[in-house]
TIROFI-534574 format. One record per residue (C-alpha): residue number from 1; residue in one letter; x, y, z. Coordinates in Angstrom, 1 decimal. Layout:
// residues N
R    nr   rest       px       py       pz
R   NUM      A        X        Y        Z
...
// end
This chain:
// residues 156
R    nr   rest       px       py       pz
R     1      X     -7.8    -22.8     -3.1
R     2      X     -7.7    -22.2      0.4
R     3      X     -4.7    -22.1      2.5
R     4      X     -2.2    -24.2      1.9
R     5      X     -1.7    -27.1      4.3
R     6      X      2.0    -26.5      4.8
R     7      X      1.0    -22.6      5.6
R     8      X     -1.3    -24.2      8.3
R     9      X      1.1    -26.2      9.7
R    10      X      3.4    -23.2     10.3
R    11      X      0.2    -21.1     11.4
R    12      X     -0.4    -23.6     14.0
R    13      X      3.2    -23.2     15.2
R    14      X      3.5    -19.2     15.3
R    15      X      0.1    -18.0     15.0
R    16      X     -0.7    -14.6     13.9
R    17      X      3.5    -13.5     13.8
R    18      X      4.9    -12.4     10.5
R    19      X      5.4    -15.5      7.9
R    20      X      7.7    -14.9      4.8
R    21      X      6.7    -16.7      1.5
R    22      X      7.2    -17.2     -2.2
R    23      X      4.0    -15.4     -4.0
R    24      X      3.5    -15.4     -7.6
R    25      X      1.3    -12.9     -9.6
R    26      X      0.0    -12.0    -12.9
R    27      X     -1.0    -10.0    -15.3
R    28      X     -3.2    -12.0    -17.8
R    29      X     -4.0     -9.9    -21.0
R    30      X     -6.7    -11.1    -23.5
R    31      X     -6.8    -10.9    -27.3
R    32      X     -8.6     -7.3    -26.7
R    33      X     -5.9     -6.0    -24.3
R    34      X     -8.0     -6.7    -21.3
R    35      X     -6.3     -7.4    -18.0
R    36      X     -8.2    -10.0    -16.1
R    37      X     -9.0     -9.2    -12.4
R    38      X    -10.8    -10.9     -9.5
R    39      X    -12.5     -9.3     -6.3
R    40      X    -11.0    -10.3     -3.5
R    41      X    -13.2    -12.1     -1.0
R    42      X    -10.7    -11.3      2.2
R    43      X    -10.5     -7.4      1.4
R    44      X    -12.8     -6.7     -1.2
R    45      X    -10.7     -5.0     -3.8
R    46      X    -10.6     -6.0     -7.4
R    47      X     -6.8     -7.4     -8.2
R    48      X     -4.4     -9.3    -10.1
R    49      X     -4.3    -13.6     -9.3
R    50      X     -2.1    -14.5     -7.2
R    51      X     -0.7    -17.0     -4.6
R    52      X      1.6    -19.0     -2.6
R    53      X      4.1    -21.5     -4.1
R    54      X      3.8    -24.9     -3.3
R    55      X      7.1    -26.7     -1.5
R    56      X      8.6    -27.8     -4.6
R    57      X      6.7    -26.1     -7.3
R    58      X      8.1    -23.7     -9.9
R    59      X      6.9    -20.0    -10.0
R    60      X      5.7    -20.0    -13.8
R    61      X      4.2    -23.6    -13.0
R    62      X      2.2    -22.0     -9.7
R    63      X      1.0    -18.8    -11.5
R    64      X     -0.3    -20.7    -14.3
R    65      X     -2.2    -23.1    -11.9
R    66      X     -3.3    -20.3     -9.7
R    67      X     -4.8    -18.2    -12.7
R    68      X     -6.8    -21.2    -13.5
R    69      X     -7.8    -22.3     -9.8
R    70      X     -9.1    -18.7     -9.2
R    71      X    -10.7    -17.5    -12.6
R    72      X    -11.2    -20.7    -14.9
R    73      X     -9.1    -19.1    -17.7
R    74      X     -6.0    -21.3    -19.0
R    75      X     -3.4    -18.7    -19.5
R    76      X      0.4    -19.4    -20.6
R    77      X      3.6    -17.1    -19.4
R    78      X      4.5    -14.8    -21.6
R    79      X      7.8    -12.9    -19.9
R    80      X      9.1    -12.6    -16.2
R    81      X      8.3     -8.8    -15.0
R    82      X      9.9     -8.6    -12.0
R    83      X     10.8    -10.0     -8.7
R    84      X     10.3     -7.8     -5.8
R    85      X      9.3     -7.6     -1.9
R    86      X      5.6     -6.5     -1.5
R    87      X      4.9     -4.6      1.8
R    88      X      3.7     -6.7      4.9
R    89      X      0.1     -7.1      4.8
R    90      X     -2.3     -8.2      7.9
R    91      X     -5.4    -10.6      7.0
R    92      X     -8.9    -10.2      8.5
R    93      X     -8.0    -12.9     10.9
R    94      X     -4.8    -11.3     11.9
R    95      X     -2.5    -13.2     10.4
R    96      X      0.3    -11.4      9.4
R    97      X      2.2    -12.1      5.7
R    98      X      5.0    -10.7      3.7
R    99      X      5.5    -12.0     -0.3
R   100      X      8.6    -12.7     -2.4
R   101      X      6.7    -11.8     -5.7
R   102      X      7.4    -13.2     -9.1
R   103      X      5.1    -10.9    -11.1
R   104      X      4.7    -12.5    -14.5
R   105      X      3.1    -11.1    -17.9
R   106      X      0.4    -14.0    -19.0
R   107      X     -1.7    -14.5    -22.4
R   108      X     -5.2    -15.8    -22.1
R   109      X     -5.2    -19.4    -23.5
R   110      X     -8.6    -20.5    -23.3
R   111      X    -11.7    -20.6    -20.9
R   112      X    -14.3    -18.8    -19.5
R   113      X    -13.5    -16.4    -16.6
R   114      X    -15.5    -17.1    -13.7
R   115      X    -15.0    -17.4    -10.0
R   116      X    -13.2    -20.3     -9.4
R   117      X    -12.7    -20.5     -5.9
R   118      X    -13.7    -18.9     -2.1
R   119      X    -10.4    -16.7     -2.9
R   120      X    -13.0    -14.1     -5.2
R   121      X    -16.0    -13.0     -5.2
R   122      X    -16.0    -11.8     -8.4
R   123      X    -13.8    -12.2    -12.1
R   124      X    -14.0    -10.2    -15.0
R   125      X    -11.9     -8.6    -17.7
R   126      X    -10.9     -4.7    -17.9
R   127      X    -10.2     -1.9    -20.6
R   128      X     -6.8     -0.5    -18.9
R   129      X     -8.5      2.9    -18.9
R   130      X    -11.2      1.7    -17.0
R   131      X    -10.1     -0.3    -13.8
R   132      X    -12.7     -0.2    -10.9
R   133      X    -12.3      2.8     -8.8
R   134      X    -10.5      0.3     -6.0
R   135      X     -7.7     -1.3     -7.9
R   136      X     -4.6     -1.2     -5.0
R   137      X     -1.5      1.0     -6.2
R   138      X      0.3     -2.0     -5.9
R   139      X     -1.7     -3.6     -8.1
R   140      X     -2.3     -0.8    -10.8
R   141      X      1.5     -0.6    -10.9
R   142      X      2.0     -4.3    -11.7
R   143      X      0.0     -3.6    -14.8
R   144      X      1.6     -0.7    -15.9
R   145      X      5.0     -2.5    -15.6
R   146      X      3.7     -6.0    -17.6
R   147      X      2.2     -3.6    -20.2
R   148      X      5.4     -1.0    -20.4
R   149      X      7.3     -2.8    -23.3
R   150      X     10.1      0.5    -22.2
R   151      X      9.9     -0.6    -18.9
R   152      X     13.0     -0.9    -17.1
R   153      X     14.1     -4.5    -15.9
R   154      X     13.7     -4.9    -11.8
R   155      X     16.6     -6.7     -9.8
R   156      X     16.2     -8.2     -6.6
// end
């Protein structure tokens, strides 16, 4: 999906400035232990799906949506992982974001993964011990906490 209307409106109002926002993300595992990733078409990088909330729309409701939006697969929440600040990041275009993540743990559901959207260039699934070369630490680390079962519970 492509920017959010809303996001635009505010875009139009402070231009490239820092905007703060409610992000979801996930890490969708499949019956093989797979992690399912997509290659970003802004940066390039293979990572988890993601997005924006919607005014009005609940975080497990928005990741569920946004997993299907941007890879086909129907995926269901399996546990909340956390609920942390990311680090500012600057778009191609300038504009400049900072996310209020909820990271949830997802299970594949159904569907075919494919790219869904112009968010990805590419979708596929992944062995853990062999992510592409350019998976972001940020990323990576999202994985290792939805797959630590002795992982330590993160508080805002």
């Amino acid at each position: 999906m492509p920017v959010p209307e809303y996001i635009r409106t505010i875009r139009a109002k402070i231009g490239h400035d820092l905007l703060w926002l409610p992000g979801v993300c996930a890490v969708v595992v499949n019956d093989a232990g797979e992690v399912l990733l997509g290659k970003r078409s802004d940066f390039g990088y293979w990572a988890n799906p993601a997005g924006v909330l919607e005014p009005g729309e609940q975080p497990a409701e928005a990741i569920v949506r946004e997993i299907r939006e941007e890879t086909g697969v129907i995926a269901e929440v399996v546990d909340l992982i956390s609920v942390s600040t990311d680090p500012p990041v600057t778009y191609p275009n300038g504009d400049r974001s900072q996310y209020l993540s909820v990271l949830y743990l997802c299970r594949y559901v159904s569907g075919e993964a494919h790219v869904g959207d112009d968010e990805s260039t590419d979708v596929a699934w992944f062995r853990i011990d062999r992510l592409p070369d350019d998976v972001p630490d940020l990323h990576r680390d999202r994985i290792e906490r939805a797959l630590n079962p002795d992982r330590p519970r993160t508080r805002g």
